[in-house]
Structures are given as structure tokens and as C-alpha cells.
C-alpha positions, 0 to 999 in steps of 0.5 A: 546500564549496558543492557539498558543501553542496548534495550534502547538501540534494538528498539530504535534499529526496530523502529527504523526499520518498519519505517524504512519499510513502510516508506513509499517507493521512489515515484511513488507520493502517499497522502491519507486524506481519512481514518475513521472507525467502522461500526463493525468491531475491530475494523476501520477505513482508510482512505489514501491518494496515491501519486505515481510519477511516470514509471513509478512501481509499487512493489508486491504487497498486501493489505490486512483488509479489503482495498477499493482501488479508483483511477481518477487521473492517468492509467495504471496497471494492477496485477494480483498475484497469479492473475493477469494484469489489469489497465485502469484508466481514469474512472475505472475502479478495482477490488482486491481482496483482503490478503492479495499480494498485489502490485501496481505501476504507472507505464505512461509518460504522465502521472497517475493517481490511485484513490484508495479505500482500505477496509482493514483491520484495526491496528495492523499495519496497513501494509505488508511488503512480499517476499521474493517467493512472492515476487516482489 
């Protein structure tokens, strides 16, 4: 019965913990507007509106697949991992490729949206948070 017990709590504490992870950041407001299976095996789109308060931070990541990313309110900056960091303004669009550790954040006094459309592989989470090493 104890090792029952415990079986359950270290799957609680797990779950609790990737939901933990997966959580947005303060600042940051995730809605999925569309989940759909591709007609390529394995792999589906996700699409996603992103909200950034001002100031708002979206920490070093990463996705299991390619990310479209359009600016359809406000400006936010990307950066790719050993890359400059790029400003989007509203109506710019952005790629980044499958496994890019990347960042992005809203250095205006307004909100910024992100529109984005994931091109993933299914049943991976959609996304990985970096480590320090890659500096997050």
C-alpha cells in the first residue's frame, strides 16, 4: 500500500511539475485558436496568439518543429540562439527553424501580440524551456 501511495505522489509531483513548466511567464497570455493533423505522417499545426504585456519576456525555448511567427499588434524583438536579435513590427513575419533555442520580448510600453503556427511533431510538448548553458 505505501508503495502505492508513493507511486501516486511522484506521479502527481511529475505532473505538477511539467505543468509548472509549460505555464506561461508573467506578462505573457497564450490562447490555441487551432490544432489540426497534417497530411504528412507524424506531424500536426498548431496555431497560437501570443499576448505580451509591456516588458513581458518569453525565456530561452524551443519547439519540436518549425515556428512561423507574425506581429499583428505592437513590435516585439526575436533572437535565435548565436544570432542578432531581430525587431518585428506589426505586419512583419518571422521563421524559425525546428530546434532553435530562441527568445522573445516586448520592449515597448504597449502590448504585442504574436500569431504563431507551429509545424510539429505529434505528441511532443510543444515547448522545451533551455537551460542556463543555453542561456536562458
Amino acid at each position: 500500500m505505501k508503495r502505492i501511495v508513493g507511486i501516486v505522489v511522484a506521479v502527481v509531483v511529475c505532473a505538477g511539475t511539467v505543468a509548472l513548466a509549460q505555464s506561461p511567464p508573467a506578462g505573457l497570455k497564450r490562447t490555441d485558436l487551432l490544432r489540426h493533423d497534417l497530411s504528412i505522417e507524424g506531424r500536426e499545426a498548431i496555431q497560437t496568439r501570443v499576448d505580451f504585456a509591456p516588458g513581458a519576456v518569453a525565456p530561452w525555448h524551443s519547439h519540436p518543429g518549425e515556428e512561423l511567427s507574425y506581429v499583428p499588434e505592437g513590435a516585439l524583438q526575436f533572437q535565435i540562439q548565436g544570432q542578432e536579435p531581430v525587431t518585428l513590427k506589426t505586419g512583419d513575419a518571422y521563421f524559425i527553424s525546428a530546434g532553435a533555442v530562441h527568445t522573445a520580448r516586448n520592449l515597448e510600453t504597449i502590448p504585442g501580440v504574436e500569431l504563431a503556427t507551429y509545424i510539429v511533431e505529434k505528441g511532443k510538448p510543444l515547448l522545451v524551456r533551455a537551460g542556463k548553458a543555453n542561456g536562458s
